[in-house]
N, C-alpha and C positions, 0 to 999 in steps of 0.2 A: 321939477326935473333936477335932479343932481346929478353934476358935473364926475367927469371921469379922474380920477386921482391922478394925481400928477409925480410921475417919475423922474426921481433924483438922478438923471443921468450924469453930472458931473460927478456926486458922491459914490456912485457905483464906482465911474473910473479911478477915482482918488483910490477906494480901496482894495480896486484890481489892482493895480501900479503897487500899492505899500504891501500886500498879498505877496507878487513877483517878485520883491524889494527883500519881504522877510526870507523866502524859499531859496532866494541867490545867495544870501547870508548863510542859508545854513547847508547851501552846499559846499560853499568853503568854507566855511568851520568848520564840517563835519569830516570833511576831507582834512582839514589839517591837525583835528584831534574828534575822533569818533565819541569821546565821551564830552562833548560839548553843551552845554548846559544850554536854555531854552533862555537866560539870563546872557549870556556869552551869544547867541544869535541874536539877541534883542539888541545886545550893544551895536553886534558890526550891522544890524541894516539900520541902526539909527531911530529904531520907535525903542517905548517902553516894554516892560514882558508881559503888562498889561494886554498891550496892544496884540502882542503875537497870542497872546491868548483867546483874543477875539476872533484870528481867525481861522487858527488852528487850538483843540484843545488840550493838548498835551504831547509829546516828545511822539507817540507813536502817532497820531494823525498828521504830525507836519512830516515825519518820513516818509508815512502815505503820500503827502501830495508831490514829494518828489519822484517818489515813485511812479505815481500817475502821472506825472511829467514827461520821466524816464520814457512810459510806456509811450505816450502819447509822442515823442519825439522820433523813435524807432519803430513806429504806424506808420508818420509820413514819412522816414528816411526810406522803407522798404517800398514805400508808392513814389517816392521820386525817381530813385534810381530801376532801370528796366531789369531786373533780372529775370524775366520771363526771355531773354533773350535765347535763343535757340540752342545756339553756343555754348556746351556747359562751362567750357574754360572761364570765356568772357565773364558766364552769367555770373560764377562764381565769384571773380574776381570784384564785379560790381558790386557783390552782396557784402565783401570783406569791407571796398571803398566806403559802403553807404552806412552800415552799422558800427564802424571803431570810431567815430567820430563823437557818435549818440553814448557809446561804452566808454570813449575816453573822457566825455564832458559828467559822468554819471558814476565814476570809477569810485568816486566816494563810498558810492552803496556798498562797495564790496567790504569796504574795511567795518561794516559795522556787525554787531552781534545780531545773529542768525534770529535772536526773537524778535528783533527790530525789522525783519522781513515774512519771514516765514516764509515755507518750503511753497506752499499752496501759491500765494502771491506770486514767487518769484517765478514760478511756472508758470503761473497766468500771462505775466509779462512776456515774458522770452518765448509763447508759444508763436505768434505768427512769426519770428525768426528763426524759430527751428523747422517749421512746416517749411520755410522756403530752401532752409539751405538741405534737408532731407530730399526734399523734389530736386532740387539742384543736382546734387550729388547720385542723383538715383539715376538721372539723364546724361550724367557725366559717366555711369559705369553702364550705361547699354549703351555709347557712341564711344567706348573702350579707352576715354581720356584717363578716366579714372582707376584707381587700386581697384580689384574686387574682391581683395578678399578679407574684408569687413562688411559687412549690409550695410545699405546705407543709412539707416536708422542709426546703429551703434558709432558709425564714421561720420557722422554728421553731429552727434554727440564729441566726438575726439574732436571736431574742429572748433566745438562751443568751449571744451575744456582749451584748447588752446588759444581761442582768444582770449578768454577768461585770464587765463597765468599771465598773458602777456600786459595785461590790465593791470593785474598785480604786479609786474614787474615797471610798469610804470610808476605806480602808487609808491614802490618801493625806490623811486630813482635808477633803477638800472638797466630802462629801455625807455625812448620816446622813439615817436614816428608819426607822420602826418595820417598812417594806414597801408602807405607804399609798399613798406619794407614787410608790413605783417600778414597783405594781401600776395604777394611772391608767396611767401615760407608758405600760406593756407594752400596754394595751387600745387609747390612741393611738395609739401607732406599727404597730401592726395593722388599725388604720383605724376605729375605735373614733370617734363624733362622741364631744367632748370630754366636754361637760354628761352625757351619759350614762355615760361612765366614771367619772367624780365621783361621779354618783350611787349606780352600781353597787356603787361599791368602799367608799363612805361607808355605804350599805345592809349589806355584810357585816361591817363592823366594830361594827357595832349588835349588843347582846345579844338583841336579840330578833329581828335575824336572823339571827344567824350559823349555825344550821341550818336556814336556808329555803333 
């Protein structure tokens, strides 16, 4: 009778942890220089480029796994926060709260050259946040909150492009914000009167609303 193999569980953890270790490195690197060498991430998380080579094999599969990161971070941001809320104001607002947080820690992506993602990807990613904020927006122009006169397809598109620039305006130093100030503008620029986006959005940042 032979025995059942026995699993390395502390070595698995060891090389989850130097995994996360290398990925955090090279999201600030990459963030502070996009052409950052797989030498230059090896140094800031502290292994060899040996080692990053073991567990990524080269520059475009460790952007992969930030990117499946990315994705995976903005899965559960959009299942934690309720935007199924009935509300389109509210829902919307939540959608702004729960995603610029996942865009602001992931902003790096954006500064990198288009073949380091590609189109296909990047649309795989951002698809369940675009299906939420088109359903968002589509419930927000038949309960009359909303503009109508863009689809909400195309207008749910102008609000991805506007968090988008404002990402890049981060990246560039000449916007930060915790999401407050860019969840207002998103409920304005959708036709939102002003004072009630203020209030809206000053309302969910309350601890004692934040699940009303």
């Amino acid at each position: 009778m032979t025995s059942a193999p026995v699993t390395d569980a502390p070595g698995r953890s060891r090389a989850l942890l130097t995994r996360v270790r290398i990925l955090e490195a090279a999201r600030q690197e990459l963030g502070r220089d996009p052409d950052s060498s797989l030498g230059d991430i090896a140094v800031a998380a502290g292994v060899v480029r040996r080692t990053v080579y073991g567990h990524f094999n080269g520059r475009a599969a460790l952007v992969e796994g930030l990117v499946e990161d990315a994705a995976q971070a903005l899965r559960q941001a959009l299942m934690t926060r309720d935007v199924r809320e009935p509300d389109a104001v509210t829902a919307l607002a939540r959608f702004v709260l729960a995603v610029w947080p996942v865009g602001d820690r992931y902003r790096m992506l954006l500064r990198l050259a288009p073949q380091d993602l590609g189109a296909e990807r990047v649309t795989e990613v951002l698809a369940p946040a675009r299906e939420t904020a088109a359903a968002i927006i589509a419930r927000g122009q038949r309960q009359g909150v909303f503009q109508t006169s863009v689809p909400a397809g195309p207008l749910s598109r102008a609000l991805e492009g506007h968090l988008l620039g404002l990402l890049e305006c981060v990246n560039a130093g000449t916007w930060s914000d915790d999401g407050t100030r860019t969840a207002t503008a998103a409920l304005i620029a959708m036709g939102v009167d002003g004072d009630l986006a203020v209030t809206r959005v000053r309302n969910l940042g309350r601890p004692d609303r934040a699940g009303a």
